[in-house]
C-alpha positions, 0 to 999 in steps of 0.5 A: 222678293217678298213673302211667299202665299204659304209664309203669308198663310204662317204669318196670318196662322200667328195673328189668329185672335185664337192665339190671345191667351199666349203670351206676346214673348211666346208669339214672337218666338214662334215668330223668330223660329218660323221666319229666318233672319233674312226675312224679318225685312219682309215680315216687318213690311207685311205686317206694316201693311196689315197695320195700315188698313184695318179692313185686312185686320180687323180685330182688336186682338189680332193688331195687338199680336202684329204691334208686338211683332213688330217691335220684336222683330228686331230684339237686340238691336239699338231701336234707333238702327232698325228700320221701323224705328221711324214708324214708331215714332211717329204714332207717338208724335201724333196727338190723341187718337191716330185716325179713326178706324173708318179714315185713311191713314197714309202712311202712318199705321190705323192704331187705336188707343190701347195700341199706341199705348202698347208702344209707348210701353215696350218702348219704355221701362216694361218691355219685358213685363208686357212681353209676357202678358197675353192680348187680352190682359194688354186690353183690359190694363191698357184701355182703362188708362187716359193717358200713355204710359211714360216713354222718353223717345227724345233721343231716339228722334233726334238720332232719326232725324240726323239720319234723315237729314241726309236722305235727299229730298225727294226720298223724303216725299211719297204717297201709298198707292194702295188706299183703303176702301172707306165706302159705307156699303149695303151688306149683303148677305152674312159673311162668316168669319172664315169667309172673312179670313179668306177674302183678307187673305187673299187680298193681302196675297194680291198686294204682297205677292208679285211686283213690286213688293209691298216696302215699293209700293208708293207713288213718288215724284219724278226728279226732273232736272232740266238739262244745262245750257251749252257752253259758249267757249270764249276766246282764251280757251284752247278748241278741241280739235278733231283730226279729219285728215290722216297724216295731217300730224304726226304724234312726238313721243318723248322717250325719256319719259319712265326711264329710270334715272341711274345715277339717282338709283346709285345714289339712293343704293349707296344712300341706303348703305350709308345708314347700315354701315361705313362706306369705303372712300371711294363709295363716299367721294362718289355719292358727294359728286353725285349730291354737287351735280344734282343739289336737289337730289338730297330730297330723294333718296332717302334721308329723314331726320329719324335716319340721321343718327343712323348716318352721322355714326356711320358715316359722319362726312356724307352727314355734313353734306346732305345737312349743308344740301338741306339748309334751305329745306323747310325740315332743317330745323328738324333736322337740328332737333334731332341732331343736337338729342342724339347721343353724344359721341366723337362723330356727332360732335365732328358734324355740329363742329364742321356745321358751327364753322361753315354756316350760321347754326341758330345759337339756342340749337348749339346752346342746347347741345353743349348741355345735353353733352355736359349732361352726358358726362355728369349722368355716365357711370362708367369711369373710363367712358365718362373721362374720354368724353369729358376730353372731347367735350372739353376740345369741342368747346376749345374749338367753338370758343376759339373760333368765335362760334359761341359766346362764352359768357352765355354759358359761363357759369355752366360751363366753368361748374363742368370745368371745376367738377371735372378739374382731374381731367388735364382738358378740363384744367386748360379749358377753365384756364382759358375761361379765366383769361378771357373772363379777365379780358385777356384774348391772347389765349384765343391764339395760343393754340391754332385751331382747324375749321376743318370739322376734325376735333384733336384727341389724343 
């Protein structure tokens, strides 16, 4: 839709040259107050196609008033976002005068010298102090200068050719179907200037009014794209087949398809169980053969590293299981990093001490364990709880050092520093005991005391 001839008469009513002894602020807030925001668009293009042709505005004046409603149109807004952005931009680029008022200007406005200048002003540091001059006062300061006032529009360019560059090309291209009449002509007669004003009118009311509108007014190339050639299939391809008989096949349908999966259901509902609480032996004896039946089922139901502490407290030998199950996967080492951080506690020992004695774990992953548990005994304050876990760290490293799951000597002088630190403890006096014997070279403490592989660490 564009402007109605009762808003083109508003519009022309503010280009007025009566109008040059207001300010262009107060023009353009009439402007604002007269015209809603939705029809700035319309506004804008309309007085874009007065700018073109300079026979629909012919005084100097009045193309003041409609360069600086222009501009205005779209105050508090970034320049580059407004879509007359680019026209601006482009009379800049043009060196000198734009075009002479008797030629055809394109698509580029017909703007003499002190209109250019204009501008470069309100796109410079004095927006506002032009804003608050009149017409008159825009002609006599800016006429007199040779050159334009300073204005950096580098950037700006920049910004609109970036969003140029994704336009396709045939948006990029176009002629204006609406061309001035540039003849030199005999007059006839004398008009005068209301006749003027009228004739303008009623022209801009012809171009304006109907369809399309004045923003579709332009002559673009068609985009022919020729049609593609057929394809030539080959002989490896598999035709496509119209079935012309009836009955000719019969459709097999496969009725296990979308079929929920019970046993997987089960498994993944005692899966999430597991995490909350402890299950009862039977539930634990048949999520285990649920897992031996299926070892891929480990992937689906449920289980991530960040829900393994929660599994290991609660449930440490259903831990074991779907660790052993993941030892292929790709997370396994995840699965180790997060395991050896836990919290130190009787069950997460069981489940890397059940581990260290079925599989291979990598040694800096049991390394690193034993010296976040040392470290857990030295840092806890409470006297009763640090005792208790120096017992079962001590019977953890009994158990890994008699079972030949770890090399001593890699952890000597740490281990031996935790055994004299804590020597009160009648665990960690055997267990520095042991670290002498076999510093000494004697291995026959390594049999002294036979020792489970079932994961089951001895506390008393």
């Amino acid at each position: 839709m564009s402007l109605s001839a009762k808003d083109i008469t508003k519009l022309l009513d503010l280009l007025d040259e009566d109008n040059a002894n207001l300010s262009l602020d107060n023009l353009s807030n009439q402007l604002h107050t007269i015209f809603p925001r939705e029809e700035r668009f319309k506004v804008g293009m309309t007085l874009l196609l007065l700018l073109q042709h300079v026979d629909l505005l012919t005084k100097e004046l009045q193309r003041i008033i409609a360069v600086a409603m222009l501009f205005d149109l779209y105050k508090g807004e970034p320049l580059a976002n407004t879509p007359f952005a680019p026209v601006f931009v482009q009379i800049l680029k043009t060196p000198g005068e734009n075009v002479e008022k008797s030629q055809f200007s394109g698509s580029i406005p017909v703007l003499s010298r002190c209109e250019k200048y204009l501008i470069a002003s309100l796109m410079g540091y004095s927006y506002k102090e032009m804003m608050k001059k009149t017409p008159r006062q825009i002609i006599e300061e800016l006429y007199p200068l040779s050159n334009p006032p300073p204005c950096d529009s580098t950037e700006l360019q920049l910004q609109l050719a970036e969003r140029r560059s994704e336009l396709p090309g045939v948006e990029k291209c176009g002629n204006p179907v609406i061309l001035s009449d540039t003849a030199e002509r005999p007059k006839v007669g004398v008009f005068t200037d209301q006749e003027m004003k009228n004739t303008s009118k009623s022209i801009l009311e012809s171009l304006v009014i109907g369809d399309p509108p004045p923003y579709a007014q332009s002559y673009q190339p068609e985009f022919l794209r020729p049609a593609p050639p057929i394809h030539r299939s080959t002989l490896d391809e598999v035709p496509w087949m119209d079935m012309t008989e009836p009955n000719q096949f019969l459709l097999e349908y496969d009725t296990s398809m979308c079929v929920l999966n019970s046993a997987g259901a089960e498994a993944k509902r005692l899966m999430n169980r597991a995490f909350k609480c402890v299950l009862t032996l039977q539930q634990q004896q048949h999520l285990v053969t649920e897992l031996h039946k299926d070892p891929k089922l480990v992937y689906h139901i449920g289980l991530s590293p960040m829900k393994l502490p929660d599994l290991v407290e609660n449930n440490p030998l259903i831990a074991i299981e779907m660790l052993l199950k993941l030892m292929q996967s790709s997370q396994i080492t995840e699965y180790f990093s997060v395991l050896v951080n836990m919290e130190m506690s009787l069950h997460s020992m069981e489940v890397v001490n059940r581990l260290t004695t079925t599989v291979d774990l990598p040694t800096e992953f049991v390394h690193l364990y034993i010296s976040n548990c040392i470290s857990t005994c030295e840092t806890i304050k409470d006297r009763y709880m640090q005792n208790r876990l120096v017992r079962l760290v001590c019977v953890f490293l009994q158990s890994l050092i008699r079972n030949k799951i770890i090399n001593v000597q890699e952890l000597f002088i740490e281990v031996q520093a935790f055994c004299i630190e804590f020597s009160r403890i009648r665990e960690a006096a055997a267990l520095f005991r042991l670290l002498k014997q076999l510093e000494s070279g004697d291995t026959a403490g390594l049999n002294a005391t036979p020792s489970s592989k079932s994961g089951k660490l001895d506390m008393c």
